[in-house]
TIMARBA-814432 format. One record per residue: x, y, z of N, C-alpha, C in turn; residue number from 1; residue in one letter. Coordinates in Angstrom, 3 decimals. Example, Ala and Ser with C-alpha at 12.3 -4.5 7.8 and 13.67 -1.06 7.14 Angstrom:
BEGIN
       n_c1       n_c2       n_c3      ca_c1      ca_c2      ca_c3       c_c1       c_c2       c_c3   seq   type
     13.190     -5.690      7.800     12.300     -4.500      7.800     13.200     -3.300      7.800     1      A
     12.850     -2.250      7.080     13.670     -1.060      7.140     12.900      0.030      7.870     2      S
//
This chain:
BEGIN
       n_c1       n_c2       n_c3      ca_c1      ca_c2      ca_c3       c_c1       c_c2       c_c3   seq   type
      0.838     -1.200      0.000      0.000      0.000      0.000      0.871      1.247      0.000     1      X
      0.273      2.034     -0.826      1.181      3.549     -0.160      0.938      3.939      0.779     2      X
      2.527      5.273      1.047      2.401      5.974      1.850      0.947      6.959      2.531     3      X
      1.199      7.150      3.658     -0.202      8.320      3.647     -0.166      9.397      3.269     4      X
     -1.198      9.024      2.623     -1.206     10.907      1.722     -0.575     11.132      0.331     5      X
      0.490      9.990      0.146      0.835      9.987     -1.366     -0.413     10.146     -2.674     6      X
     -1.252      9.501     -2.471     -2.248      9.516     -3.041     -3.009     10.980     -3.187     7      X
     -3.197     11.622     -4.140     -3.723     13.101     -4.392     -5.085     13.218     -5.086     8      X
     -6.128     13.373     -4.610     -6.861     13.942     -5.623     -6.972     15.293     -5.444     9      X
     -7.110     15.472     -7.071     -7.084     17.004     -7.354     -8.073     17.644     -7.810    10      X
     -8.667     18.597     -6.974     -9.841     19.304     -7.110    -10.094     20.815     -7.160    11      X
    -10.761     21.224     -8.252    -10.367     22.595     -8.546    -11.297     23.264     -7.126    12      X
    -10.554     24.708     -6.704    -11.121     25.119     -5.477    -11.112     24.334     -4.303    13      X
    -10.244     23.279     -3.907    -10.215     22.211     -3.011     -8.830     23.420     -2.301    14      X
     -9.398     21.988     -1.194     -8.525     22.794      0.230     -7.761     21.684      0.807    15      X
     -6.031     22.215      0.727     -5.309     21.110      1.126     -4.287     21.007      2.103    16      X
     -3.786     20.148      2.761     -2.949     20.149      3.742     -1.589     19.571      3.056    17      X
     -0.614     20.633      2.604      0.844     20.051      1.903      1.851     19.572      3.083    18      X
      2.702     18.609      2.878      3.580     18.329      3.652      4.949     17.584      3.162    19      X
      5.822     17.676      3.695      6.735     17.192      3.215      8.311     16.983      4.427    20      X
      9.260     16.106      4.246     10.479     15.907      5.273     11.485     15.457      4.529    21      X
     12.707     16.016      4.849     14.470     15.357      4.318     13.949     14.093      4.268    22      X
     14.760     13.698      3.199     15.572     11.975      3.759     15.830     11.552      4.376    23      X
     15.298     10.499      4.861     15.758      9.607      5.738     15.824     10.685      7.388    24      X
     14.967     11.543      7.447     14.285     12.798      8.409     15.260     13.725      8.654    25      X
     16.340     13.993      7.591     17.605     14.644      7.735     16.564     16.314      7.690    26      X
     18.159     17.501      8.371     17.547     18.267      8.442     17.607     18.943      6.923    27      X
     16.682     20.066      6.732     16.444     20.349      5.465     16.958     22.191      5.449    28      X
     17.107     22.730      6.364     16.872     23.885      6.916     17.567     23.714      7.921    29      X
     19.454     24.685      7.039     20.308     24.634      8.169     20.350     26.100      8.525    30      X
     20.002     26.901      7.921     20.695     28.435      8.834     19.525     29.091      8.704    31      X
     19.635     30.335      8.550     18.148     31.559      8.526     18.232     31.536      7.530    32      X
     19.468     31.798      6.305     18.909     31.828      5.087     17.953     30.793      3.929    33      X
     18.346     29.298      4.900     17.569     28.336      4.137     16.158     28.464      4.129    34      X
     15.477     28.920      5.257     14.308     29.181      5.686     13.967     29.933      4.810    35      X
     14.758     31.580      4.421     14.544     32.672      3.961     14.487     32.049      2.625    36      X
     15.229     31.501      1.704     15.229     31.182      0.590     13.750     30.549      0.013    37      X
     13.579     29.941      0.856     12.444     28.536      0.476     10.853     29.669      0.676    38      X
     11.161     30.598      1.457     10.324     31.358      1.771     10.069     32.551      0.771    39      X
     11.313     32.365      0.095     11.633     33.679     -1.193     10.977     32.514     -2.191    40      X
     11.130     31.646     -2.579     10.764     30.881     -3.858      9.127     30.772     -3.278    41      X
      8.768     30.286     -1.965      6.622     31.240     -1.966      6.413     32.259     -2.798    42      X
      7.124     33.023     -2.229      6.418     34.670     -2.494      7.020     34.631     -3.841    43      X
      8.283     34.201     -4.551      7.958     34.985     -6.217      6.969     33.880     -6.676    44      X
      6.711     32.769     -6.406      5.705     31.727     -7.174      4.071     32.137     -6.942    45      X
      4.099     33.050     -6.045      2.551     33.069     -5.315      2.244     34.926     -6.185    46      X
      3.349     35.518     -6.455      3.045     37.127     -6.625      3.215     37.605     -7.883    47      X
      2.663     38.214     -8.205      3.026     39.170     -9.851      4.348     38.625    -10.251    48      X
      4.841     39.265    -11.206      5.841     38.829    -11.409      7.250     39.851    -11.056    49      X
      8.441     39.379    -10.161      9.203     40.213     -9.469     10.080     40.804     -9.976    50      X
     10.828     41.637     -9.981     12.269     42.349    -10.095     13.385     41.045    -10.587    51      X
     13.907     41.064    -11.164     15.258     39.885    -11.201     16.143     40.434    -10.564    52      X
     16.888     38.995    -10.415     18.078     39.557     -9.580     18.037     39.579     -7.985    53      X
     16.973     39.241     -6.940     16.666     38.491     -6.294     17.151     37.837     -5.304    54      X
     17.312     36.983     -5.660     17.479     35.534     -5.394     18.903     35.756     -5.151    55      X
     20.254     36.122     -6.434     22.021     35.852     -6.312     21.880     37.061     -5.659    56      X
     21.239     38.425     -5.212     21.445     39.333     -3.795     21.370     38.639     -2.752    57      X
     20.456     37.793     -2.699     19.974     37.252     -1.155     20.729     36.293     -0.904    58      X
     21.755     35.293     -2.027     22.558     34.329     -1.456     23.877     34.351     -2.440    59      X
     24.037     35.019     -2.837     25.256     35.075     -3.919     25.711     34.062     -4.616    60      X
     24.409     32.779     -4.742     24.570     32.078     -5.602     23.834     31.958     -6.929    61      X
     25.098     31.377     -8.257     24.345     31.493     -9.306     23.661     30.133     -9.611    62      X
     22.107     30.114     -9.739     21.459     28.062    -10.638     22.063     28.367    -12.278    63      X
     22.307     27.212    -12.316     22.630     27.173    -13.791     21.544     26.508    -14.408    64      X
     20.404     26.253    -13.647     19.126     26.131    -14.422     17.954     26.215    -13.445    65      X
     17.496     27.123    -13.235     16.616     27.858    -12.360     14.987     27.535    -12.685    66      X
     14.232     27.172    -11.997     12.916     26.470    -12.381     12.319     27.959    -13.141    67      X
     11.207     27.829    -14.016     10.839     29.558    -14.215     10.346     29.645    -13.476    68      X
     10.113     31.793    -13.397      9.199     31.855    -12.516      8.227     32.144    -12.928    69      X
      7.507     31.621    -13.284      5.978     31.783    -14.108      4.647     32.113    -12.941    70      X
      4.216     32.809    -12.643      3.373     33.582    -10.959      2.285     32.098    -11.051    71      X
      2.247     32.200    -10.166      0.745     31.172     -9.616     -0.036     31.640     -9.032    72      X
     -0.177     33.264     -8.857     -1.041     33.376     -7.852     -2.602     33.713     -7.863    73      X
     -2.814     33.291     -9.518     -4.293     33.194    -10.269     -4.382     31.944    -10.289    74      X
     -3.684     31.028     -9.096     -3.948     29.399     -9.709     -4.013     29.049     -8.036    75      X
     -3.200     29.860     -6.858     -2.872     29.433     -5.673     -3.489     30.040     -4.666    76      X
     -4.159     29.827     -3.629     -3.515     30.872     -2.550     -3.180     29.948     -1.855    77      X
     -1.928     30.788     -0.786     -1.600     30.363     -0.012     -1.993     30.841      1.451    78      X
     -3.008     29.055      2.529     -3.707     30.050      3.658     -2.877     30.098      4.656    79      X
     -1.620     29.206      4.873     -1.019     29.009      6.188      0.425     28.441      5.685    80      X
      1.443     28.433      6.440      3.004     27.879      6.353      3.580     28.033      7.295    81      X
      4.234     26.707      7.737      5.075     26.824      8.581      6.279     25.705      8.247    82      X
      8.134     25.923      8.670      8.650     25.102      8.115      9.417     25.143      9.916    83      X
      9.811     23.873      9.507     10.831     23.355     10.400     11.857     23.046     10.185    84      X
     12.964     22.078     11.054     13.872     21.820     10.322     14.239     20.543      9.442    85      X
     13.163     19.896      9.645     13.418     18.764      9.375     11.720     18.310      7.748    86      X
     10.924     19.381      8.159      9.729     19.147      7.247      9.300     20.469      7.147    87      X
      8.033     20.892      6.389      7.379     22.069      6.095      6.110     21.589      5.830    88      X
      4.992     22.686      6.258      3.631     22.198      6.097      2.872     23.463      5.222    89      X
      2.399     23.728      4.087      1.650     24.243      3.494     -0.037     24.187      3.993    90      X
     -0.888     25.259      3.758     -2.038     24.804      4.314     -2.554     26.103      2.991    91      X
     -3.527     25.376      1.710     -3.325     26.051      0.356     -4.678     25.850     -0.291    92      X
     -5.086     26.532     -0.769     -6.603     26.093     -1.980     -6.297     26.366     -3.666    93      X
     -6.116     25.347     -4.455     -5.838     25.445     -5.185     -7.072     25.748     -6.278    94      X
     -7.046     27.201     -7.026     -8.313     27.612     -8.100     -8.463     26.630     -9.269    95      X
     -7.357     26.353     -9.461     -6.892     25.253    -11.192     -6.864     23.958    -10.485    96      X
     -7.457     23.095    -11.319     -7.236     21.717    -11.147     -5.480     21.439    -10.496    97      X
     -4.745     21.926    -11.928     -3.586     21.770    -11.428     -2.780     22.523    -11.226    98      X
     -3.231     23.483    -10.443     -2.026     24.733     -9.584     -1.512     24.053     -8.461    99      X
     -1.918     22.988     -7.794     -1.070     22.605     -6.409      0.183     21.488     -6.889   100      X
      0.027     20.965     -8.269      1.046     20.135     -9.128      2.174     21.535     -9.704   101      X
      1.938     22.154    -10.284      2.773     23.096    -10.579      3.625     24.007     -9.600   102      X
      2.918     24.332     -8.515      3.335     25.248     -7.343      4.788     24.360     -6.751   103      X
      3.811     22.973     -6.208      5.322     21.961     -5.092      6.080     21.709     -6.585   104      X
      5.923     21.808     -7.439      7.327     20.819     -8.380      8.505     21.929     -8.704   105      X
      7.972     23.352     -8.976      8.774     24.347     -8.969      9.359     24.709     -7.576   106      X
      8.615     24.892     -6.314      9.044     24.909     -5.251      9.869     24.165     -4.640   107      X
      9.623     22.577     -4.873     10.640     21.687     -4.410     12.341     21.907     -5.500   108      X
     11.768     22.022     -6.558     12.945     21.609     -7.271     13.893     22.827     -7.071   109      X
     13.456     24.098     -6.906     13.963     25.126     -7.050     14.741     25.172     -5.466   110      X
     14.172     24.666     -4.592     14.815     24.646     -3.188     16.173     23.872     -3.411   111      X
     16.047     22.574     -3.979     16.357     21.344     -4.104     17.883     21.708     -4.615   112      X
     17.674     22.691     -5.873     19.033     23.261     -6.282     19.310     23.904     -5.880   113      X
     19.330     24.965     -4.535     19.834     26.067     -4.057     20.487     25.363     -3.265   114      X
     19.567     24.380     -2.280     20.692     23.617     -1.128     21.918     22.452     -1.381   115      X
     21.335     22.086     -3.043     22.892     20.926     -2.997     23.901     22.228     -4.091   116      X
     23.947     23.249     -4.494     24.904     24.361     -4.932     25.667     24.525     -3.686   117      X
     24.767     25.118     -2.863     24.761     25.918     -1.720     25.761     25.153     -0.755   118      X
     25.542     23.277     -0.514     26.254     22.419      0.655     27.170     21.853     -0.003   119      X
     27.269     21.879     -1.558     28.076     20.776     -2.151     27.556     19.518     -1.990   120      X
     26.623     19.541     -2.740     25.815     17.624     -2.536     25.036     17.298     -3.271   121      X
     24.525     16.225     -3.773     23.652     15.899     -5.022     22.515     14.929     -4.352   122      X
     21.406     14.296     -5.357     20.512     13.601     -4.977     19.761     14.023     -4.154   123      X
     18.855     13.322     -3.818     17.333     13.949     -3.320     17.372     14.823     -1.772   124      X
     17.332     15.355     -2.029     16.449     16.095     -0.809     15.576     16.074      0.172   125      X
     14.151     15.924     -0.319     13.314     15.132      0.229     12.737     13.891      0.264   126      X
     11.878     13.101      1.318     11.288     11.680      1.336     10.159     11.673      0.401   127      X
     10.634     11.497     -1.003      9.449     11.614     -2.141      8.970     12.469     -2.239   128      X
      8.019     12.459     -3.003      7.120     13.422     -3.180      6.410     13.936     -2.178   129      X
      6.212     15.090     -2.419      5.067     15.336     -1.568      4.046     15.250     -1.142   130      X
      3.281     14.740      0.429      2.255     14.407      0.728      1.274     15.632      0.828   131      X
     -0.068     15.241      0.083     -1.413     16.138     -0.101     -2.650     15.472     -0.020   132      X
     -3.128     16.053      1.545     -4.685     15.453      1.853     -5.894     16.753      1.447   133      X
     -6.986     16.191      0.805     -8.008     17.052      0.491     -8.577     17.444      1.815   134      X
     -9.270     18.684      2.415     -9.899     19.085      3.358    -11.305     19.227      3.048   135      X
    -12.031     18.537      3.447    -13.400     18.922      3.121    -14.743     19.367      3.734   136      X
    -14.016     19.724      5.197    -15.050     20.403      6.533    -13.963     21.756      6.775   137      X
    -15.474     22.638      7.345    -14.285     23.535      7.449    -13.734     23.750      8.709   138      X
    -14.313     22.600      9.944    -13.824     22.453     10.654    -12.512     21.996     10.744   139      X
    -12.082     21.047     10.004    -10.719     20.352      9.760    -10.013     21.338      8.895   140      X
    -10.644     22.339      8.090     -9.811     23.696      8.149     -9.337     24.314      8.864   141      X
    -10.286     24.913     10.003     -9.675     25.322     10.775     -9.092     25.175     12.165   142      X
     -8.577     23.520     12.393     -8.112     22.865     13.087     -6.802     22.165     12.780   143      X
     -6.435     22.493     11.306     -5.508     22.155     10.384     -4.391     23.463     10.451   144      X
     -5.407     24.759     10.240     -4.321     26.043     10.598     -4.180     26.274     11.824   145      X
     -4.372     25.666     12.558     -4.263     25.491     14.072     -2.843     24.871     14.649   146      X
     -3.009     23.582     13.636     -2.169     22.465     14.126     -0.530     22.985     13.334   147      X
     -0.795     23.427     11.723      0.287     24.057     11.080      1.025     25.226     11.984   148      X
     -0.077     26.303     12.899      0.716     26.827     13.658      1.556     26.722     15.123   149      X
      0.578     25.379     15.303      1.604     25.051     16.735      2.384     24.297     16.700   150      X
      3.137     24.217     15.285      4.430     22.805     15.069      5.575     23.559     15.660   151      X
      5.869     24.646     16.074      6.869     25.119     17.110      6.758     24.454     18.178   152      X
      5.783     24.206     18.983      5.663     23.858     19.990      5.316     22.414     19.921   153      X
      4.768     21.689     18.974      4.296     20.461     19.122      5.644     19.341     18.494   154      X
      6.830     20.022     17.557      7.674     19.236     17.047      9.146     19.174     18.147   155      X
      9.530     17.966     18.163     10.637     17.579     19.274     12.183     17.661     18.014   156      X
     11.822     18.091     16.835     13.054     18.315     16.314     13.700     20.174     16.383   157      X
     13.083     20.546     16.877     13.730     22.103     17.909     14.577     21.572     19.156   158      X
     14.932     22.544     18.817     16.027     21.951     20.438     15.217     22.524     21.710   159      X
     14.477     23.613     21.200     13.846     24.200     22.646     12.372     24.426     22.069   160      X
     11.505     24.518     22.933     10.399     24.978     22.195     10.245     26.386     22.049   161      X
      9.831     26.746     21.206      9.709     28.106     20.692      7.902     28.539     20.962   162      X
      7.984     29.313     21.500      6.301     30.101     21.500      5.697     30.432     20.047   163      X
      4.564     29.659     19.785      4.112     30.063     18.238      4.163     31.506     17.464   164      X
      3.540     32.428     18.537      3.337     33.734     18.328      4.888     34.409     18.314   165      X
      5.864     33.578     18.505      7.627     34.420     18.210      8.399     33.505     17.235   166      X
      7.597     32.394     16.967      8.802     31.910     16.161      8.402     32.461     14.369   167      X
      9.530     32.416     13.926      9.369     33.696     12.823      8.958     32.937     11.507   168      X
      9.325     31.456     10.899      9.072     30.958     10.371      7.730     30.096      9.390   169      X
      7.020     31.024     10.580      5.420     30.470      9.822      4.522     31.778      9.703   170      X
      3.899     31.228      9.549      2.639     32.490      8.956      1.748     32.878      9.969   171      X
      1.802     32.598     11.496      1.267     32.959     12.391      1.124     34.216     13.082   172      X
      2.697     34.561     13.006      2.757     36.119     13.192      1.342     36.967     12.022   173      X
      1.755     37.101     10.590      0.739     37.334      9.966     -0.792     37.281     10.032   174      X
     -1.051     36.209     10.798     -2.517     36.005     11.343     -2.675     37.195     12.483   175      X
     -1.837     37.141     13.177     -1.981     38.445     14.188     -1.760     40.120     14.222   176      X
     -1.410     39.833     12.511     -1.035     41.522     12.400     -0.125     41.904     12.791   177      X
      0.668     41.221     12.722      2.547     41.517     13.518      2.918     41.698     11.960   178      X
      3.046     41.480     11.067      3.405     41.253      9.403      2.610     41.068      8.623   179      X
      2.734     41.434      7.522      1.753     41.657      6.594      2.734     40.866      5.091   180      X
      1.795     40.578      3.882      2.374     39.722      2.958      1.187     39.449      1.785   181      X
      1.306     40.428      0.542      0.613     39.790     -0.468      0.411     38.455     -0.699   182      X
      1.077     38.071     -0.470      1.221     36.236     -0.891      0.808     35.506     -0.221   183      X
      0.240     35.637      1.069     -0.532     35.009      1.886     -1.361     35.481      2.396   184      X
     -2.472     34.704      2.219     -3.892     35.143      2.123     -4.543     34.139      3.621   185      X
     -4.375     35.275      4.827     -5.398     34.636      5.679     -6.413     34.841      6.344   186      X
     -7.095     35.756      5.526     -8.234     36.425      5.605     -9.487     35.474      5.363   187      X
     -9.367     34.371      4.605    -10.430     33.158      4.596    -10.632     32.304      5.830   188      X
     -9.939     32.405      6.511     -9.404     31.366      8.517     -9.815     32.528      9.127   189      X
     -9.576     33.418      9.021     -9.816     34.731     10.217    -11.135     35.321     10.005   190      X
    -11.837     34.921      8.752    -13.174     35.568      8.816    -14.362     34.817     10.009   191      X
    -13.913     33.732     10.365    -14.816     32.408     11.192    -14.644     33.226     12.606   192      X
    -13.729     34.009     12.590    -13.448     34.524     14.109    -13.568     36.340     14.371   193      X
    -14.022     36.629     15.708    -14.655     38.187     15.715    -13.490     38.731     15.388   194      X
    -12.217     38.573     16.005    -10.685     39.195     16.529    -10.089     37.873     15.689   195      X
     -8.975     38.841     15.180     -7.561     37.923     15.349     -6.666     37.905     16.543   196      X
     -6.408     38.938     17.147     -5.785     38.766     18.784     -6.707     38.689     19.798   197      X
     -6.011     37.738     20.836     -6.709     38.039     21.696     -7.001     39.352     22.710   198      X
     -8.045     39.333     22.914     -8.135     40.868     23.292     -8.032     41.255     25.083   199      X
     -8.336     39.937     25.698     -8.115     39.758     27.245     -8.299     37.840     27.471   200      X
     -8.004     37.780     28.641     -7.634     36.582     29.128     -9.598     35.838     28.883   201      X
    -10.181     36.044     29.366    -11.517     35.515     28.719    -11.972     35.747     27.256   202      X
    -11.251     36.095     26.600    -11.501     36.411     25.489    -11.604     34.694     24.469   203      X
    -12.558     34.195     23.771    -12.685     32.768     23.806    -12.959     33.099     22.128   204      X
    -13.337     33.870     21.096    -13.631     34.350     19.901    -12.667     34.757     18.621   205      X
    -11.513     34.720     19.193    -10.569     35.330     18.751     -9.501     34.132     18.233   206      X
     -9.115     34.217     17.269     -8.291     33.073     16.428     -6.780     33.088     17.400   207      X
     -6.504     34.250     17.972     -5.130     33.792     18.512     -6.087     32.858     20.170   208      X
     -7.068     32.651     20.370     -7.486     32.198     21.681     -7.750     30.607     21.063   209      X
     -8.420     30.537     19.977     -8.532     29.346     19.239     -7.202     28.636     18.863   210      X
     -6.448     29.484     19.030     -4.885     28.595     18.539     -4.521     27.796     19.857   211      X
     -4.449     28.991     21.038     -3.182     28.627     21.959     -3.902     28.180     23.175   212      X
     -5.439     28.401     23.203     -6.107     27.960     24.204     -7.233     26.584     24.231   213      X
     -6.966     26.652     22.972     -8.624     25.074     22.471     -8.085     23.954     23.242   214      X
     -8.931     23.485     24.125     -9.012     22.559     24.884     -8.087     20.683     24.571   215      X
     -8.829     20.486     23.496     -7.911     19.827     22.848     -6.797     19.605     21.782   216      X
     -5.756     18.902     22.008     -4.612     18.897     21.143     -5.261     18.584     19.645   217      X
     -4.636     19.125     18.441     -5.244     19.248     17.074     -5.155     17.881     16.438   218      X
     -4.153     16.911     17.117     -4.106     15.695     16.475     -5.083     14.806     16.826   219      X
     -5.666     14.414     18.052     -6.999     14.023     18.169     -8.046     14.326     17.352   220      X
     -8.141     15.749     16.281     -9.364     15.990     15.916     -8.919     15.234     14.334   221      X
     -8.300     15.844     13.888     -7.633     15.644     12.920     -7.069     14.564     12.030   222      X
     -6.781     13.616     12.952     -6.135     12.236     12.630     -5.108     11.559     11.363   223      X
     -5.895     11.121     10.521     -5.172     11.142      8.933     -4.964     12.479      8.344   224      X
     -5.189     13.501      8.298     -4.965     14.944      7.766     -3.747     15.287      8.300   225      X
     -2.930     14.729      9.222     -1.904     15.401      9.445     -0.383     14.137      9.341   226      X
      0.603     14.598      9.783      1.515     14.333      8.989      1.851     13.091      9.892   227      X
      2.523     12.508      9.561      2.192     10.615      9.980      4.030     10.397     10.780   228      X
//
C-alpha cells in the first residue's frame, strides 16, 4: 500500500494540507537563510511577477538552471506555512485543477538546487514526493491552521520549544497583524473569528485564543490529515 497521503486527488477550489520531510528525516533547513530562501521561492511563485536579480542578492549564488518563474497566484492561494527543520507544512486552496502540481514541483525543485549548490551535494532532498490530503469540513480547516501553527511547539526536532506567536518561520505572526504579505492570504481562517488577537484573558472568539487555548490537542481531531 502507499504511503499516507501519497495519493492526491485534485480538485479545482479544493482545500489542502501540503507536507513534506528530508531523507531519511535529515535536516532540510540549516541556517536563517535556508528558511529565507524557500520562503523567497513562496512569495515569487505566489506574486506578480518580481524584479530579477533576487534571489544571487539574497545568497550570492548562481542556478545554472533555475525552475521559471511563471506567478501562480491566479492558480494558488496560499492560507497558512510553517517550516521546520526537518519538514514544512503548506495549508493552500488550489483555483486550477492543477495549480497545487505546478506550485510543489517548482518549489521543491527550485529549493532542491539552491541547497545541494549551496552544501556541495547531489541527490534527493526530500522523502518523495510530496504528501497532499483534500480538506473537506471547514472544521478540519480550521483545526488544520491550528495544528500548522503550533508545530513550534508540538515538534521535538527544535532543540527548545519556541512560542508560536515568536517563532518567525510560519505564517502565524501574519494572522496576528505583527506582518503583513501579499502572498498570503489569511483572511479566509480569520473571517470564522470576531478578533484575530486576543483581546483579554476571557476572550474565547478570537483566532489567537482558538490557537493557543482550544481545549484539545489538534491531532486528536484531525487524525489522517496530518503528517504521519
Amino acid at each position: 500500500m502507499p504511503a499516507k497521503n501519497v495519493v492526491k486527488t485534485y480538485v479545482e477550489n479544493g482545500y489542502y494540507h501540503i507536507y513534506n520531510r528530508g531523507v531519511e528525516k535529515r535536516v532540510i533547513f540549516l541556517d536563517e537563510q535556508d528558511y529565507s530562501v524557500f520562503l523567497h521561492f513562496l512569495k515569487q511563485y505566489l506574486s506578480p511577477p518580481q524584479p530579477k536579480g533576487t534571489f544571487l542578492t539574497m545568497t550570492g549564488l548562481h542556478l545554472v538552471r533555475p525552475r521559471p518563474v511563471h506567478p501562480l497566484h491566479n492558480e494558488i492561494d496560499l492560507l497558512a506555512h510553517c517550516l521546520m527543520p526537518n519538514h514544512f507544512h503548506l495549508l493552500l486552496k488550489q483555483k486550477t485543477p492543477d495549480g497545487m502540481i505546478k506550485l510543489l514541483r517548482r518549489l521543491c525543485t527550485s529549493y532542491v538546487m539552491y541547497f545541494n549548490k549551496k552544501y556541495n551535494r547531489v541527490g534527493s532532498l526530500f522523502q518523495g514526493t510530496y504528501k497532499a490530503v483534500l480538506i473537506d469540513r471547514d472544521e478540519y480547516l480550521l483545526h488544520l491552521s491550528r495544528y500548522v501553527h503550533l508545530n513550534p511547539v508540538l515538534d521535538k526536532a527544535l532543540d527548545k520549544v519556541t512560542p508560536c506567536q515568536e517563532y518567525p518561520f510560519s505564517s502565524y505572526q501574519y494572522y496576528l497583524g505583527k506582518k503583513k504579505a501579499k502572498w498570503l492570504k489569511p483572511k479566509e481562517i480569520l473571517e470564522f473569528f470576531k478578533t484575530a488577537q486576543r483581546l483579554n484573558f476571557k476572550d474565547i472568539l478570537s483566532y489567537q485564543s482558538f490557537v493557543e487555548d482550544y481545549p484539545r490537542p489538534p491531532e486528536e481531531i484531525l487524525g489522517e490529515l496530518i503528517m504521519e
